[in-house]
C-alpha positions in Angstrom: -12.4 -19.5 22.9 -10.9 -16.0 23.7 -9.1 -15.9 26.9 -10.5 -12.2 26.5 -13.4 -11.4 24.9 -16.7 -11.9 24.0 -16.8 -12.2 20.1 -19.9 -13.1 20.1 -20.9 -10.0 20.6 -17.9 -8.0 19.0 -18.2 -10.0 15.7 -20.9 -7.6 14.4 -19.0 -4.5 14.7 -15.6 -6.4 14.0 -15.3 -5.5 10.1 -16.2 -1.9 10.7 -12.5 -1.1 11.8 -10.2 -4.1 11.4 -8.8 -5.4 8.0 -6.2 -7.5 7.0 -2.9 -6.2 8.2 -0.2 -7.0 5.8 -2.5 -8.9 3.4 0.3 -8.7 0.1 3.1 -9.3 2.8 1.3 -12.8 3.3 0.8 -13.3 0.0 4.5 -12.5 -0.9 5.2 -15.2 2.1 2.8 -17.8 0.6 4.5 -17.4 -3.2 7.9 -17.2 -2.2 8.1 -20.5 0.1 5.3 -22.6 -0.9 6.9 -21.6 -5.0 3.4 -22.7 -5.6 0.9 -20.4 -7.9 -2.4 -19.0 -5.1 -4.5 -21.2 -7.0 -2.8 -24.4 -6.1 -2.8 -23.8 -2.2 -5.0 -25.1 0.3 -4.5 -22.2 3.6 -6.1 -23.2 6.7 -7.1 -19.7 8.3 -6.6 -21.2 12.4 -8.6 -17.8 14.2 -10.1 -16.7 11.4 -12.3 -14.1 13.0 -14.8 -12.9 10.5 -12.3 -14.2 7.6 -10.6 -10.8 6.6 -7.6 -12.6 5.9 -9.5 -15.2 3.8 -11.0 -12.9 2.1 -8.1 -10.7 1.1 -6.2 -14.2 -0.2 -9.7 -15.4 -1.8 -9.8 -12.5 -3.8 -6.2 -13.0 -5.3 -7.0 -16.4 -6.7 -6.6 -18.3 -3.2 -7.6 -22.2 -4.7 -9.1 -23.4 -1.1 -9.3 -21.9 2.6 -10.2 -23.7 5.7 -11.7 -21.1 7.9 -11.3 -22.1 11.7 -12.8 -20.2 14.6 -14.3 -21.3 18.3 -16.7 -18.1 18.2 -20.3 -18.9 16.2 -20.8 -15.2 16.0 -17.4 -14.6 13.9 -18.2 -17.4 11.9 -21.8 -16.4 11.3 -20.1 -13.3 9.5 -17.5 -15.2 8.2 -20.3 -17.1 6.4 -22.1 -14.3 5.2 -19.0 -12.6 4.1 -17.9 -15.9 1.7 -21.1 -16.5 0.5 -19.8 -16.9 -3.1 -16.6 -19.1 -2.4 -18.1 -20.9 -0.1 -21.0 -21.9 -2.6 -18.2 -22.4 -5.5 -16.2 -25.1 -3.2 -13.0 -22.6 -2.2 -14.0 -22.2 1.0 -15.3 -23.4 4.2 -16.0 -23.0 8.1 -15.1 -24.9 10.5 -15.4 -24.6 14.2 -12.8 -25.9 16.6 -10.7 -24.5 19.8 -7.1 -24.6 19.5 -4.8 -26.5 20.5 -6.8 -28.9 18.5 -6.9 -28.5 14.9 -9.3 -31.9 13.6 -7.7 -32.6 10.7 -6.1 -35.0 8.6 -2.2 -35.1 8.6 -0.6 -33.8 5.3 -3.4 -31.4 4.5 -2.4 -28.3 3.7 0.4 -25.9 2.0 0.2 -23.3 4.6 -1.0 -22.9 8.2 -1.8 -18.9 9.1 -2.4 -17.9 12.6 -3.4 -14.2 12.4 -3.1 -12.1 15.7 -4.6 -14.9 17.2 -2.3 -17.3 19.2 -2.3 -14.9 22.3 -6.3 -15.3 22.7 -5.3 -19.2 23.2 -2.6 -18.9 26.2 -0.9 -15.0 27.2 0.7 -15.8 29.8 3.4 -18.9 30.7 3.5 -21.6 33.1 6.6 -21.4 35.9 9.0 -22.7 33.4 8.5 -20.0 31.1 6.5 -22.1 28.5 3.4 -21.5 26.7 2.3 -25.3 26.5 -1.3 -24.7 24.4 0.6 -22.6 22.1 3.2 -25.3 21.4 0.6 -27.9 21.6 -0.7 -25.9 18.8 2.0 -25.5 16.6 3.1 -29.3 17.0 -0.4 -30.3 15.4 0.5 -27.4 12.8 3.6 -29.6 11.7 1.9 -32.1 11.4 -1.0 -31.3 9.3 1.3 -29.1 7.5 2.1 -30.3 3.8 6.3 -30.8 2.7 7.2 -28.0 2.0 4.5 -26.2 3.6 4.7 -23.1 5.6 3.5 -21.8 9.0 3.0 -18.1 9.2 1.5 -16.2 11.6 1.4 -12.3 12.9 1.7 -10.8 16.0 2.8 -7.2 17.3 6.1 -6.7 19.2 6.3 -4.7 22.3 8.7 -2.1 20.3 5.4 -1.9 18.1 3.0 -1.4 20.9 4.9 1.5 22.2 5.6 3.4 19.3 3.0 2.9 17.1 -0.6 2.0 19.3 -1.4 5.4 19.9 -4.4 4.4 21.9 -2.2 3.7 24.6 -0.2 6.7 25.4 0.9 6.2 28.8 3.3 2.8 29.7 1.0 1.6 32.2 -1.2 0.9 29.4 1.0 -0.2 26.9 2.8 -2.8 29.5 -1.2 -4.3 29.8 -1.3 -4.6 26.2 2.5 -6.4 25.8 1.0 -8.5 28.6 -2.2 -9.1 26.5 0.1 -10.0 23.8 2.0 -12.4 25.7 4.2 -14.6 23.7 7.4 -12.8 22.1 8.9 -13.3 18.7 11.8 -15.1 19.9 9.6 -17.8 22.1 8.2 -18.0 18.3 11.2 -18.8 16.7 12.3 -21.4 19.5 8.8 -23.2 19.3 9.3 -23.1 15.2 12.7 -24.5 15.5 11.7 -27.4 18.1 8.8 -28.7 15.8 11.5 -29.4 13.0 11.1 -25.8 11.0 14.3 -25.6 8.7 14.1 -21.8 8.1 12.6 -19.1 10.1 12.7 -15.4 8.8 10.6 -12.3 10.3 9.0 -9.7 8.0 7.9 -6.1 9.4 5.6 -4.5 6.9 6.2 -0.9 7.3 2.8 0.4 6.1 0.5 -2.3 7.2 -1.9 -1.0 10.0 -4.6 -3.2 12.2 -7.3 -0.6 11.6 -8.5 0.8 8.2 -7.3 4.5 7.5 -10.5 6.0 8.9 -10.7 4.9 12.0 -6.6 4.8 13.1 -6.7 8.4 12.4 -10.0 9.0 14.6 -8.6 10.1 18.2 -11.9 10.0 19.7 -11.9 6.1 18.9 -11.0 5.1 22.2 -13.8 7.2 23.0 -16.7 5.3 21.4 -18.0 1.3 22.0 -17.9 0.2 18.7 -13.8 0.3 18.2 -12.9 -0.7 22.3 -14.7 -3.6 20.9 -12.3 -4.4 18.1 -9.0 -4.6 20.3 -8.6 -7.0 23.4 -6.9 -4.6 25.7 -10.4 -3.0 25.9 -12.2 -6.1 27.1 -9.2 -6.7 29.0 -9.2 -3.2 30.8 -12.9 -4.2 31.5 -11.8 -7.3 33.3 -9.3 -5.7 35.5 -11.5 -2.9 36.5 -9.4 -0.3 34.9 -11.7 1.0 32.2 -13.1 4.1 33.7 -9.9 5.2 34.7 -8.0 5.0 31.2 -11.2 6.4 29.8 -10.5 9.3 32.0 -6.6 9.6 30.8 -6.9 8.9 27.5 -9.4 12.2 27.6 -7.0 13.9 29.5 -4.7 12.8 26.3 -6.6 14.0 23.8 -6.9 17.2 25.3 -3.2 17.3 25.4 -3.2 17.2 21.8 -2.6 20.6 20.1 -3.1 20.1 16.5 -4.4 17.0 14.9 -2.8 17.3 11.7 0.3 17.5 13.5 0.0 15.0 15.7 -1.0 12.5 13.2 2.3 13.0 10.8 4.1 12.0 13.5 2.1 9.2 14.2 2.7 7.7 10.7 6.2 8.2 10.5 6.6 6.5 13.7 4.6 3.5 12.3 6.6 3.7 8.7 9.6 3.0 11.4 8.8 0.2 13.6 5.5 -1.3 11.8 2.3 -2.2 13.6 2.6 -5.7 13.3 5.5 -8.5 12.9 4.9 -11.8 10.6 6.6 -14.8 11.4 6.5 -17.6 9.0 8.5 -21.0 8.9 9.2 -23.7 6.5 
């Protein structure tokens, strides 16, 4: 489960705001490493939420997708959602926790974790090592195909800071990077321990967490239904500190003299850094 949240709850507003960050960036990953056709692969979707990213892949001629979540309420949508490809035999739910993924060795051509390895372990043990994460990626490797590939997405702290304009003061953007945890380069290490050959990192300048609607809403901080769709909200919650950012970040948006404005420069800052980072090795 969610070190964070309550997705039970959150899965119903979930797809109203998030989407598939970097969908075609994945696909180009998939193509280029696995040198397989889509409709030959078997992805296992390891935090699948409420299968965006499944469903994105599905509709490019995915063959199969293993969708793995610990939250019944994500799945439930999940379900719903891949009604048809479920029912034709290219997809199907599963639910587990992580570190453990229940499956056979040698089962599939690519493993994705999606924003999702910092809900399993954020913060390290005294030696500086996240032990569920690697735990995690070590059963990866080994369910994992030859020749397979292990991709997954995360956002860097460069991204958080330039281009999460929710959080427009660093005392919130440092509880998001801590929310985030686990850095790229702790990434690469863990992918070159479990025996991964080649490692490459892929910024996708216009990919954005949040459809176009509601990234360029600057009241969304403001309203229930989108806190719900990013951790740092439920995290805020936790450490008592809701009520006070709700009270900057309207302080914030009072600060803001022209929208329009203001939004340009949002989206040349994001065309710069990116909003998210994939990983992937091989």
């Amino acid at each position: 489960m969610s070190i964070y949240e309550d997705y039970e709850k959150r899965a119903a507003v979930y797809d109203k705001h998030r989407v598939a960050a970097g969908a075609d960036t994945l696909i180009g990953i998939l193509l280029g490493q696995t040198r397989k056709p889509l409709s030959q692969l078997h992805v296992l979707d390891a935090g699948c939420g409420t299968g965006n990213y499944s469903l994105a892949l599905l509709k490019e001629g995915l063959g199969h997708v293993t969708l793995l979540d610990a939250s019944e309420g994500m799945l439930h949508v999940a379900k719903k959602k891949l009604k048809t490809f479920i029912e034709d035999g290219r997809a199907e739910v599963k639910r587990g926790v992580m570190p453990d993924l229940d499956f056979p060795d040698d089962t599939f051509d690519a493993i994705m974790f999606n924003q999702t390895l910092h809900h399993v372990e954020n913060s390290p043990n005294s030696e500086g090592e996240y032990l569920k994460i690697y735990k995690t990626l070590q059963r990866a490797k080994q369910i994992l195909k030859y020749g397979g590939v292990i991709i997954f997405n995360t956002s860097t702290p460069c991204q958080i800071r330039n281009t999460f304009t929710w959080l427009p003061t660093e005392e919130y953007q440092n509880i998001e990077i801590k929310v985030m945890g686990i850095n790229p380069d702790k990434f690469k290490q863990y992918l070159q321990k479990i025996g991964m050959e080649k490692i490459e990192f892929v910024i996708p300048a216009t990919a954005t967490l949040w459809n176009k609607g509601t990234l360029r809403d600057l009241d969304g901080p403001l309203k229930q239904d989108v806190r719900d769709t990013m951790s740092t909200f439920a995290n805020l919650e936790r450490l008592g500190l809701l009520e006070k950012y709700l009270e900057d970040y309207k302080t914030f948006r009072k600060s803001i003299k022209s929208d329009d404005e203001f939004l340009k420069e949002e989206e040349i800052s994001r065309q710069n850094y990116g909003q998210i980072l994939f990983i992937y090795g091989c």
